[in-house]
C-alpha positions, 0 to 999 in steps of 0.5 A: 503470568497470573492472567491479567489480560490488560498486561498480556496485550501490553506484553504482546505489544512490547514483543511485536515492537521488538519483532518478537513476533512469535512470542507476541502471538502467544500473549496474544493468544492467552489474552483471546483464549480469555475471551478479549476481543481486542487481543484477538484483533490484536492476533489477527492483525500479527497474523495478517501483516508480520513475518512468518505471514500466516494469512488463513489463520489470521483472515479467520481469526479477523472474521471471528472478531467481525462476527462478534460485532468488532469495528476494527475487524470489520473495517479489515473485512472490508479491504481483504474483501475488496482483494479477493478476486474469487469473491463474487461482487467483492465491492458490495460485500466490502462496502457493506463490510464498512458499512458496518464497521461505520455503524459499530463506531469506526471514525475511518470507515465513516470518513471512507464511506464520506469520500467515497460517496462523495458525500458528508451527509450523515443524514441516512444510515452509514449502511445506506450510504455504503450502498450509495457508493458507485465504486465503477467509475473510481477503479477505471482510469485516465486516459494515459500518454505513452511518452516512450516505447522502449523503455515503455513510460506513460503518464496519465494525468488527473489519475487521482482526486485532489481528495485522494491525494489530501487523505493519503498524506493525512494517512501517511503523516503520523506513519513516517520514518526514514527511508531504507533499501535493500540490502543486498548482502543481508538476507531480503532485509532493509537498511540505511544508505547514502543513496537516500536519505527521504522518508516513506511509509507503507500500507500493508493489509491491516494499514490499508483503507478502501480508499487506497483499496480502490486506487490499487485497483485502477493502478492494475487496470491502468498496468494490466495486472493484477493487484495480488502481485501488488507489493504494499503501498508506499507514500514517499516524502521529501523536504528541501534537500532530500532526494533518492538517487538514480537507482533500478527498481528492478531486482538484480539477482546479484546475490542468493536471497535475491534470487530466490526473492525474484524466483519466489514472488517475481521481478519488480517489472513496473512501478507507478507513481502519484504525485500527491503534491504540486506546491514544491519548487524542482524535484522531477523524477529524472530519468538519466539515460533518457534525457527526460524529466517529469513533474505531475501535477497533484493527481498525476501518475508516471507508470514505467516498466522496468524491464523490457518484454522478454521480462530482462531488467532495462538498465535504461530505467534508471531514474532518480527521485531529485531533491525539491529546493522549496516546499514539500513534496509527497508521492505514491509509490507502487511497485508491481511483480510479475513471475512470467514474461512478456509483459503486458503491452 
């Protein structure tokens, strides 16, 4: 309350743990109005990632830190760049936006823009290097197998680098927590369950990288959407023993809040994933209904729609993630939403 900005932020930070969020913006907010760039980086993520969603303000506020010179805020730049399909030549104007967070100090951005290019040379300047990047041949896709019609399954292999798949899981490592579902008796909220008992984490947009950025994209190539009816990222993890059970990933409109959740972002009409590991011993995606298991290798992704082409949820999609017997196992999770019927073909 006397104004210490350093206390301020920890007040935020404490607030934002315990979901308070509203009352974390407004410490936030004193500490910015301050002039602490750090606090106004701080706000702008809240605004972006945290419910009440308010992501004009926030995608301004992030701008004003960038300006300012902010790695943080302008590796931010980068990904909401890198998503805004109005944006023209949004892939240069994020690469240059991690350019720039590079030069400014950002040990992500340079490790990114390194991946990306393929290249660890650090000989040239981190903005040279961002414009080195051929993005194009890293948003198109494998060749894909179709392994069934209806429900529509394919699987396509090498669709990830080893590389990708190796900094996913060093992304997602100090991340994890126990896996939850929804609960269909509480209001769009998560809970504990029996069904599974893994461990997972999510990339929202202050989480993300380019690198997933650009793997989200080939993802919408290869599903024909669009990566804004995307829900966020997710990598999975599981150890000997741990498994999720045979479950839809479709929306089931059984109660109020979900239907309005369907009416208001759309079903969960496909899910994609990426076996980010191969070194583990059973733990198939199993698909009951269909008699069929599948086990990629790393890099290997399974895209199936959950609902058939009227856009009715497919009862015949039921699959379980099974529990590995040796070793680890990690794999992406995308689950795609869409508002109308039919879906692509």
């Amino acid at each position: 309350m006397s104004g210490d900005k350093d206390s301020q932020i920890a007040l935020a930070h404490r607030l934002e743990d315990e979901g308070r969020n509203e009352q974390a913006r407004e410490w936030y907010a004193r500490a910015a109005e301050r002039g602490d760039l750090p606090a106004l980086v701080s706000l702008a993520k809240n605004l972006l990632a945290q419910r009440p969603v308010r992501a004009q303000l926030g995608v301004n506020m992030v701008r004003s830190a960038a300006e300012r010179g902010d790695a943080e805020a302008l590796h931010i730049c980068a990904i909401i760049a890198s998503q805004d399909v109005n944006l023209h030549a949004r892939w240069t104007v994020a690469l240059d936006f991690l350019g720039r967070a590079a030069e400014k100090g950002s040990a992500l951005a340079r490790r990114e823009l390194q991946l990306l290019a393929r290249s660890e040379a650090t000989t040239q300047s981190w903005r040279d290097l961002a414009r080195c990047v051929n993005i194009e041949p890293l948003l198109r896709p494998a060749p894909a197998h179709v392994r069934f019609e209806s429900p529509r399954i394919i699987t396509c292999e090498g669709f990830a680098s080893a590389a990708e798949c190796d900094w996913l899981i060093e992304r997602a490592k100090p991340r994890l927590k126990a896996a939850e579902v929804y609960d269909p008796h509480g209001q769009g909220g998560l809970r504990a369950d029996d069904i599974r008992n893994n461990s997972d984490t999510s990339f929202d947009i202050v989480r993300s990288d380019l690198v997933l950025m650009a793997l989200r994209e080939r993802i919408a190539r290869l599903a024909l959407l669009h990566t804004d009816e995307f829900e966020p990222t997710m990598v999975l993890h599981y150890t000997p023993g741990q498994q999720f059970a045979p479950h839809f990933d479709f929306v089931e409109a059984a109660a109020p809040h979900l239907a309005d959740d369907i009416a208001e972002n759309g079903q969960r009409v496909a899910t994609l994933l990426i076996y980010l590991s191969e070194d583990f011993e059973d733990g198939e995606t199993d698909f009951p209904a269909l008699h069929w298991r599948y086990k990629g290798r790393t890099g290997d992704a399974l895209l199936f729609w959950n609902v058939g082409a009227t856009g009715q949820p497919d009862p015949a999609t039921l699959h379980a993630g099974l529990q590995p017997t040796h070793g680890e196992k990690w794999v992406l999770s995308q689950w795609m939403r869409r508002k109308s019927p039919p879906i692509p073909a």
